[in-house]
Structure formats: C-alpha cells, structure tokens
Steps between C-alpha positions, in 0.01 A plus 500: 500500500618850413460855719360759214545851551271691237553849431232681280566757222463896509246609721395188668543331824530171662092501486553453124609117546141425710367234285866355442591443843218233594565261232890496548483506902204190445821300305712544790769807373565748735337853334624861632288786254693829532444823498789749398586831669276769384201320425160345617535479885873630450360819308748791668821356484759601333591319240758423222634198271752374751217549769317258327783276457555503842126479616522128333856382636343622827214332539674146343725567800285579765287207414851246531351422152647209296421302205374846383324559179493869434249622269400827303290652316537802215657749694638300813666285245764753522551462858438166539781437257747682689413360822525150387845503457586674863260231683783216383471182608078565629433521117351171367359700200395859342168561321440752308102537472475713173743722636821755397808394569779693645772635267822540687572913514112576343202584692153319435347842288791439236357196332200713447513620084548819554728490766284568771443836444138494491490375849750735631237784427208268734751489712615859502055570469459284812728640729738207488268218410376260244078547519279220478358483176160470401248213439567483167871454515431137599285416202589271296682245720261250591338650780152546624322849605541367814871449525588771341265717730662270800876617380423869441338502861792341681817659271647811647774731328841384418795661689693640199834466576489085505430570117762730418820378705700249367545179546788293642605184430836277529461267250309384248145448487540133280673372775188533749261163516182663330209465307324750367122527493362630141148640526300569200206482330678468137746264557792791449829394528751583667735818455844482419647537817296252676581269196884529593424422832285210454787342267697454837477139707333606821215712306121360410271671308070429612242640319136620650263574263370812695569857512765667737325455851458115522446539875185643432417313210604187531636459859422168570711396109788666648491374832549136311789682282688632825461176651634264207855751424728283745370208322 
C-alpha cells in the first residue's frame, strides 16, 4: 500500500480531492489532500514557488511519510515535480494529473504562448493574484453544471508569485519514476516536451478520456488510475 499526497492545481485546495480520497483510503493507501499556502483554508499566506515546494516536502515529513506517491495536478505539477526529488528515498512514485511540469530556471507562466504576459496584467489587475474565472471557463471538459458550479464556489484566488518565480530543480525530470495522466476529450497527444520525457525508462504515459478536472469528473476512474501506478 502507498501514502498519496495530492496537491490540486491553481486555485484549489485539499477539498478538491473529496470524492478521490474514499475510494483510495477504502483500498487500504494512506491519502493526505493538501492545501498550499495562500489558498482555501490557507487563503492569507504568503506565498511563492519555493513556498509551495516546501509546503509538500513539509507535510511528507511531518507525516514520517514513506512509500510516498506524490501527485499533481495542472499547476501543482510544477511543484510537485520539484519536491519529488528533495523527498529522496520517501518517493515510491510522481504523478502528474494533467499537470505542467517544472522547467529548471523557468517559472510556471512561461510555458504559457505568449509568455505569460497576459496573466501578468490579472495579476498586476488583481493586486497580486490570479482571479477565479468564470463558469464558463470550465466548459467544455466533461463536467456537469453542477461541478463546475461546485469548483467556482470552493476556488479562491491564486497567490501570484507561485506563478511567476522560477523553478528549481537538480536534475533531470526523466530520471524521476512518473507517469503522467493525459486528460482529454479528443484523444490529443502529447506535446513535445512531454514526448521527450516519456521516451525515458522510469516514465508511463495513461490516458483519461475526460477534460482537465478528472477529480470532478471522473473521480472514482482516477482513484483506480492512482491506485494501479506502482503496479
């Protein structure tokens, strides 16, 4: 059995992994949801990349957490990535749930395609932070009226700084034990960069044929995913 820390993308919190949690903990893993600094019940603190970083290796440590299988999704795949490699010998795997993925020396807004200029300007808008979008910005990924009111209720603005800070890392991301989770609706594949990554040994490519919040979607589909990756 595994210990599974999940970490939810921009603007979520640990309540984001609610219908994930049962099915895993009924299986017999150990399951730890967190919440990053800055937001849901965390909303005031300050926050930046390497606070996010840390907020992971932290609670892996606090926990006396082995056999660990880290997991993020979209944004926290950034963190998630870095702090997988500075947990050492905990890590049993990484998971990256539709996620970024760090880019030694680049911050998470540079892989947007225009740099991430357009959300500099929310930022600078929003005194600092990344607003929740509306309603319709969750369209179009496999999600009921419900869920998608249920995430716009519970999301809270994203500190900006985690976005826009660099990322750290010591060595290379191939050399991590990971698979990465591909959400979508169209059976895209993947980009070129995650291509070069899954050509390495310890990398695993698993495809969900949802849109980019399976733990709303399909929670209990990717409870069964998370629990097969040691396998």
């Amino acid at each position: 059995m595994a210990n599974f820390v999940l970490v939810a993308g921009a603007r979520l919190g640990a309540w984001a992994w609610d219908d994930v949690v049962p099915p895993l903990r009924a299986a017999g893993h150990g399951v730890y949801p967190l919440t990053l600094s800055g937001l849901a019940d965390k909303q005031g603190l300050p926050a930046g990349q390497q606070t996010h970083v840390q907020d992971i290796v932290d609670a892996v440590e606090r926990e006396d957490l082995y056999d660990v299988v880290l997991v993020g999704h979209s944004y926290s795949g950034v963190p998630v990535g870095q702090a997988a490699e500075r947990i050492g010998d905990r890590l049993s795997r990484v998971v990256f749930v539709d996620s970024s993925l760090p880019v030694d020396g680049e911050p998470f807004c540079a892989a947007f395609s225009d740099g991430g200029v357009q959300l500099k300007a929310q930022l600078a808008e929003h005194d600092g932070f990344w607003p929740v979008p509306p309603a319709a910005h969750f369209d179009g990924h496999g999600l009921t009226d419900e869920q998608i009111a249920r995430i716009v209720a519970g999301a809270t603005p994203h500190p900006g700084a985690t976005l826009t800070e660099p990322a750290v890392l010591a060595r290379s991301l191939a050399d991590l034990p990971a698979t990465y989770i591909l959400c979508s609706l169209d059976q895209r594949e993947p980009d070129d960069d995650l291509a070069d990554l899954l050509a390495s040994e310890h990398w695993r490519l698993v495809r969900m044929g949802t849109g980019h919040w399976p733990m709303f979607s399909r929670p209990r589909e990717l409870a069964r995913i998370l629990g097969d990756v040691l396998r």
